[in-house]
C-alpha positions as CSV (number, residue, x, y, z in Angstrom):
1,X,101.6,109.6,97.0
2,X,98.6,111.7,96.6
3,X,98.8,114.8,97.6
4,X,95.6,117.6,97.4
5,X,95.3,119.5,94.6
6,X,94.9,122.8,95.7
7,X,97.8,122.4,98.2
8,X,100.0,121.0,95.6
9,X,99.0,124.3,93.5
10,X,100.5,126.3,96.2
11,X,103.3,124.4,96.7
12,X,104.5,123.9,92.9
13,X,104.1,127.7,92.6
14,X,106.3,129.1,95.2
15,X,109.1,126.5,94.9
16,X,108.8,127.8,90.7
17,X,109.5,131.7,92.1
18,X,112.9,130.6,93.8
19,X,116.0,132.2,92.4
20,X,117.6,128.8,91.4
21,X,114.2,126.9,90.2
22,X,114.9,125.1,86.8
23,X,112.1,123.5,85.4
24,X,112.7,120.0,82.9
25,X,110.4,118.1,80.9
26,X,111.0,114.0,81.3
27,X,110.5,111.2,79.0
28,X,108.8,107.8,80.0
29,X,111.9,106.2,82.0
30,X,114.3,109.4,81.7
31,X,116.4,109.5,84.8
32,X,116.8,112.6,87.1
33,X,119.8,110.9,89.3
34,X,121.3,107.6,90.0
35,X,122.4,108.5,93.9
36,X,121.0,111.8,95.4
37,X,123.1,114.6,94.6
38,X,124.3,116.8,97.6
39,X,122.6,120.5,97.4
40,X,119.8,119.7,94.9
41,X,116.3,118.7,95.4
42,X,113.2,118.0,92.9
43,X,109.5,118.7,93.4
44,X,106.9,117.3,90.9
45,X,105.1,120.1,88.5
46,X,103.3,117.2,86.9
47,X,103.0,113.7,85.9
48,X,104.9,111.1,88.1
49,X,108.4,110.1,89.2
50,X,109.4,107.1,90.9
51,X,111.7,106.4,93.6
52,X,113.7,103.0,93.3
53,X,116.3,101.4,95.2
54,X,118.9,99.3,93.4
55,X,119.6,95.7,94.4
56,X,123.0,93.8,94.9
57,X,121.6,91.7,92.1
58,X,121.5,94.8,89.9
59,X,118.0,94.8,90.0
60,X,115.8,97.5,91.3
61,X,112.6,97.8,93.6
62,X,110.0,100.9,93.8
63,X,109.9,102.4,97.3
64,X,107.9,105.5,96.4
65,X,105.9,107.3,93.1
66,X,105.6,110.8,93.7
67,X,102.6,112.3,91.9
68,X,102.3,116.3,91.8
69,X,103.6,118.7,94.6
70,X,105.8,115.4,96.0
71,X,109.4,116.1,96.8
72,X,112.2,114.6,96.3
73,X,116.3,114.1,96.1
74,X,118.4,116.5,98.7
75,X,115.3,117.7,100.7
76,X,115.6,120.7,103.0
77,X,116.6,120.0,106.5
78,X,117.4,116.4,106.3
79,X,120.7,117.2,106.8
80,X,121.1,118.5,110.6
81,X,119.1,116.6,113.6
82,X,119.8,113.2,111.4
83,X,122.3,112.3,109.2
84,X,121.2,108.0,109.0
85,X,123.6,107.2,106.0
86,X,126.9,106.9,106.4
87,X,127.9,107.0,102.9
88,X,125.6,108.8,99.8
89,X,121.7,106.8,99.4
90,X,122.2,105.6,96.3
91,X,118.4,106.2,95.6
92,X,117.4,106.0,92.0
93,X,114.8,108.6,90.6
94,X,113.3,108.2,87.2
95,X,109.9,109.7,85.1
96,X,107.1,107.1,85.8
97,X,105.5,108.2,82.5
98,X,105.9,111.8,81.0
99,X,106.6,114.2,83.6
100,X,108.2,117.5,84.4
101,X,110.3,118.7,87.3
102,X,111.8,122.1,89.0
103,X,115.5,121.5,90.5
104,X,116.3,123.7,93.3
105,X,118.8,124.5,95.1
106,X,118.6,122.9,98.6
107,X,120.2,125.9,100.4
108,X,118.2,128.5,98.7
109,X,115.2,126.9,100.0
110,X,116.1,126.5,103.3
111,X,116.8,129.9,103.4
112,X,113.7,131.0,102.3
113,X,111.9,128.9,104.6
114,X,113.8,130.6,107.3
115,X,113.0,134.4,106.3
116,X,109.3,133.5,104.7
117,X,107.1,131.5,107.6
118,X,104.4,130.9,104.8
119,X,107.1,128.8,102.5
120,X,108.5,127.3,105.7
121,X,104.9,126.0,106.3
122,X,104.4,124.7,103.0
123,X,107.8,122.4,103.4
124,X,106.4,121.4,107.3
125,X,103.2,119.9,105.5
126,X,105.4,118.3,102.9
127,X,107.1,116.7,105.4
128,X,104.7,115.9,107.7
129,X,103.0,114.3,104.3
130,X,105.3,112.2,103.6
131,X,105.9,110.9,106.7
132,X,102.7,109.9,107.7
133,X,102.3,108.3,104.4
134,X,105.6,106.2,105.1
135,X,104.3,105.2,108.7
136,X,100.9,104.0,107.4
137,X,102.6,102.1,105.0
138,X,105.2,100.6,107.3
139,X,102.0,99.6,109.8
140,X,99.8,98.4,107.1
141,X,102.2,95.9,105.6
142,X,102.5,94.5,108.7
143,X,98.7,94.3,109.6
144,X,96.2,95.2,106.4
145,X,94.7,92.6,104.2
146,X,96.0,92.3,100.8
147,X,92.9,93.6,99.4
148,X,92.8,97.0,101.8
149,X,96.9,97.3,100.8
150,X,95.9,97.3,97.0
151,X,93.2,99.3,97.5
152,X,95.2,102.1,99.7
153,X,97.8,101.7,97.0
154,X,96.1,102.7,93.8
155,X,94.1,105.3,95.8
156,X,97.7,107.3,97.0
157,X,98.7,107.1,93.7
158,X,96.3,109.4,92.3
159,X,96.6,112.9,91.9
160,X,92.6,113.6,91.1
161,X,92.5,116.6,88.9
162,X,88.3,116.0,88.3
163,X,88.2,114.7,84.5
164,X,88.1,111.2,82.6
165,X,91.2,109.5,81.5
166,X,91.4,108.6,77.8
167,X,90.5,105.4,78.3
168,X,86.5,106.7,79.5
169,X,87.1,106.0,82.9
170,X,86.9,108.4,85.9
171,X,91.1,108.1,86.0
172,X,94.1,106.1,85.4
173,X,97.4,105.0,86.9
174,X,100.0,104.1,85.0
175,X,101.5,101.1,86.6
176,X,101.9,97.9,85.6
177,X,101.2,94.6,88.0
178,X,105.0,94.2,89.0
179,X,105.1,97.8,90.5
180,X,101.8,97.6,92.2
181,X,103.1,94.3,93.8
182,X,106.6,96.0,95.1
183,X,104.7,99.1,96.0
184,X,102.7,96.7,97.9
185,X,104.6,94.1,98.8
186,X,103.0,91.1,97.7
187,X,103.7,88.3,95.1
188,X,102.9,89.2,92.0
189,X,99.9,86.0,91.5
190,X,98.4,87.6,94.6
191,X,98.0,90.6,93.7
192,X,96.8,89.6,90.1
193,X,94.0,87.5,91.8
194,X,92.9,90.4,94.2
195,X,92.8,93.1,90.8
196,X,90.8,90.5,88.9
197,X,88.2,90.5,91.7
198,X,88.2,94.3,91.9
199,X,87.9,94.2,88.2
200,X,84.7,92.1,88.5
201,X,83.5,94.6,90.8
202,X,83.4,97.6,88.5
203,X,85.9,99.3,90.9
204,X,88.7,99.0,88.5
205,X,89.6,98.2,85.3
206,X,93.0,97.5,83.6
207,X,95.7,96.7,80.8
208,X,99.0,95.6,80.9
209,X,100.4,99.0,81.7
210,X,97.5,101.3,83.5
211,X,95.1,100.8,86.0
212,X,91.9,102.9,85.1
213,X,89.6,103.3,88.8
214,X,86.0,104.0,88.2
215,X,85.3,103.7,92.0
216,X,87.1,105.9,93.7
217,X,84.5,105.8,96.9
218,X,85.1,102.2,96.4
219,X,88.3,101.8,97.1
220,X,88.5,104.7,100.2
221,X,86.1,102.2,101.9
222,X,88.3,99.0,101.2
223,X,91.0,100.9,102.0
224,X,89.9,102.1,105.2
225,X,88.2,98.4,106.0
């Protein structure tokens, strides 16, 4: 989920000043939890982490990566006006690549959000974030083009920070083919075809493991199309 960088700035910095902040450096794959822990709550200082939901067949599927400023686990509030699980979300969250974290304290932050309006803005617009970003989601699946869902995809992912990758393109994603096509909720041919013609397009271009965008304009319009 892309968040904007200056905003994300703000955010990272004033959730690193609470009391109970702890920050942690991840491995490629390193879990944070296996089921949402009561009280405690993540935001992203940098890198990714993904959000995955297990399967009775033991496997797992994505339903969110969280790039910078995104977060995650036991967040503030969700607790009162709606309680929708009747026993603990057994939500998965792991390091989509090298990452780092702060843990708070759930209760801390509410609390500071209650006595400091400008930190209690800063988690409105988190949340207000994320849910728009679920809603479009939720309608696009059900009425974009495979193309425009790609697109929309790889363009949330990325948390722009103005320099080349290391692969001398304008940025990458790491992410390989499966998780783009659970993220987007396609077969995994389809999507393959649909990358191949972006690739042919000089909007993207790709290895087994990252997707490297050199048209970012590109794929806002396709997105938006």
């Amino acid at each position: 989920m892309l968040l904007e960088a200056e905003w994300s700035g703000r955010f990272i910095r004033a959730c690193a000043r609470a009391g109970s902040a702890r920050q942690r450096s991840l491995a490629a794959g390193e879990s944070v939890y296996s089921t949402i822990p009561e009280g405690r709550c993540w935001v992203v200082a940098a890198g990714y982490v993904k959000l995955l939901d297990p399967r009775v067949d033991g496997s797992r599927s994505i339903r969110l990566i969280q790039g910078r400023g995104g977060l995650f686990g036991d967040r503030p509030f969700g607790a009162g006006a709606f309680r929708g699980f009747a026993s603990p979300q057994h939500e998965l969250a792991a390091a989509h690549g090298p990452a780092k974290v702060i843990e708070l304290d759930r209760q801390e932050i509410e609390a500071e959000a209650r006595s400091r309006a400008e930190f209690a803005t800063l988690l409105l617009e988190s949340a207000t974030a994320r849910a728009h970003f679920l809603e479009r989601r939720l309608l696009w699946q059900f009425t974009s083009p495979i193309r425009a869902r790609v697109a929309a995809t790889l363009r949330d992912l990325i948390c722009f920070e103005g320099q080349r990758c290391r692969h001398g393109h304008t940025i990458d994603v790491r992410l390989t083919h499966e998780d783009l096509a659970e993220l987007v909720g396609a077969a995994r041919p389809v999507i393959s075809a649909e990358l191949s013609r972006m690739r042919g397009e000089g909007l993207i271009e790709y290895t087994r493991c990252y997707f490297c965008v050199d048209d970012l304009s590109g794929l806002d319009r396709i997105a938006a199309g």
